[in-house]
N, C-alpha and C positions, 0 to 999 in steps of 0.2 A: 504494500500500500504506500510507494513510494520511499521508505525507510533508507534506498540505497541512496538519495538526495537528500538523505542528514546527515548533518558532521559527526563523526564521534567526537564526543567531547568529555574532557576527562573531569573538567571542576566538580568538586563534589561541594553540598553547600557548609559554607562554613564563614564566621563573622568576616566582616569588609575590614580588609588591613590596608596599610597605606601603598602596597604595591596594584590594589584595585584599580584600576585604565580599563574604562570601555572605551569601543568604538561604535556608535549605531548608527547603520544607514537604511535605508526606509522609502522603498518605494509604491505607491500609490497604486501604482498600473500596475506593478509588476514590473520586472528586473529587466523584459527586454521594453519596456515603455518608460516615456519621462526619463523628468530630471530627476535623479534622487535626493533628497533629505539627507543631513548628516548633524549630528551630537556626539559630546563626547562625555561622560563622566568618569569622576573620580573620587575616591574618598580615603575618607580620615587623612587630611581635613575632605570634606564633599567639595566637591567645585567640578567646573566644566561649563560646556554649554550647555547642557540637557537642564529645562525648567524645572523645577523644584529638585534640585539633585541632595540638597538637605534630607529632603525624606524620601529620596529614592536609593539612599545607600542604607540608610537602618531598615527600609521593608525590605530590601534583597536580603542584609544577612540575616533575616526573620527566616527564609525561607530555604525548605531541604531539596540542597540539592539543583537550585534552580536552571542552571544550565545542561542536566542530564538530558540525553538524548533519550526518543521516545522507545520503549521497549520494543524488539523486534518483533516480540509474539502477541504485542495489541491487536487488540480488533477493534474498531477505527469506524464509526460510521461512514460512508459513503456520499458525505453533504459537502456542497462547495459555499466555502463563505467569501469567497470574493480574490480579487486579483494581490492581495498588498501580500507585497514580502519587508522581510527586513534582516539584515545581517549585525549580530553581537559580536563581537571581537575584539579582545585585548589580553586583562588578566585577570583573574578574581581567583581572590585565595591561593594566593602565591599559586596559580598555572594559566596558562596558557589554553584560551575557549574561540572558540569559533563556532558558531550554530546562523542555522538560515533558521527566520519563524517565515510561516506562512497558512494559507487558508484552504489548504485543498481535501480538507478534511477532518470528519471529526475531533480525533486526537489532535493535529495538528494545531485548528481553532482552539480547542482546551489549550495550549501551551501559548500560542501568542497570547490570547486572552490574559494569562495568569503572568504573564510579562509587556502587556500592555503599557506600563507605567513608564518604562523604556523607550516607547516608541512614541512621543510627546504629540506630532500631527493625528497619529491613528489614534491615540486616546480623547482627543477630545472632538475626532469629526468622524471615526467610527461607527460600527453598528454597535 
């Protein structure tokens, strides 16, 4: 169900230390349409471009695991929510993550969603 189009990614969740560097970029149409969107966060201390990066470093290291890739033996509903990708990449938790979000499917939708807060245009003009 697409799984071979996820990065493995090795971050496991763990609090935000001062080597935390995202990069997020965030397309609308999708990767082969448009211009893409681009934010950067960082923390302890928070800062970057990305809007409210204050409280988008303590709700990440609130949460387990958040960069893990989708398990291979999900079963995923078959729903398409829409064209927007967006690519994380940098460091958290002393390693090195790279993951695509995107919408082409249920599990899929569950993970952007649940890392929306990242993706500052699709959080606030989203479904």
């Amino acid at each position: 169900m697409g799984f071979s189009l996820l990065a493995v990614v090795i971050a496991l969740g763990a609090p935000a230390s001062a080597t935390d560097q995202l990069r997020v970029t965030y397309w609308a149409q999708g990767r082969e349409r448009g211009t893409p969107l681009r934010w950067t966060l960082r923390c302890d201390p928070a800062g970057g471009t990305l809007p409210r990066a204050a409280a988008a470093c303590p709700r990440l290291a609130r949460m387990k695991a958040p960069f893990e890739p989708i398990p291979r033996n999900s079963i995923c509903t078959e729903i398409y929510g829409g064209p927007q990708e967006a690519i994380v990449a940098g460091t958290y938790a002393g390693r090195r993550i790279w993951i695509r979000l995107a919408r082409r499917n249920g599990c899929e939708i569950s993970r952007f969603d649940r890392l929306r807060f990242l993706v500052p245009a699709f959080a606030e003009g989203g479904p």
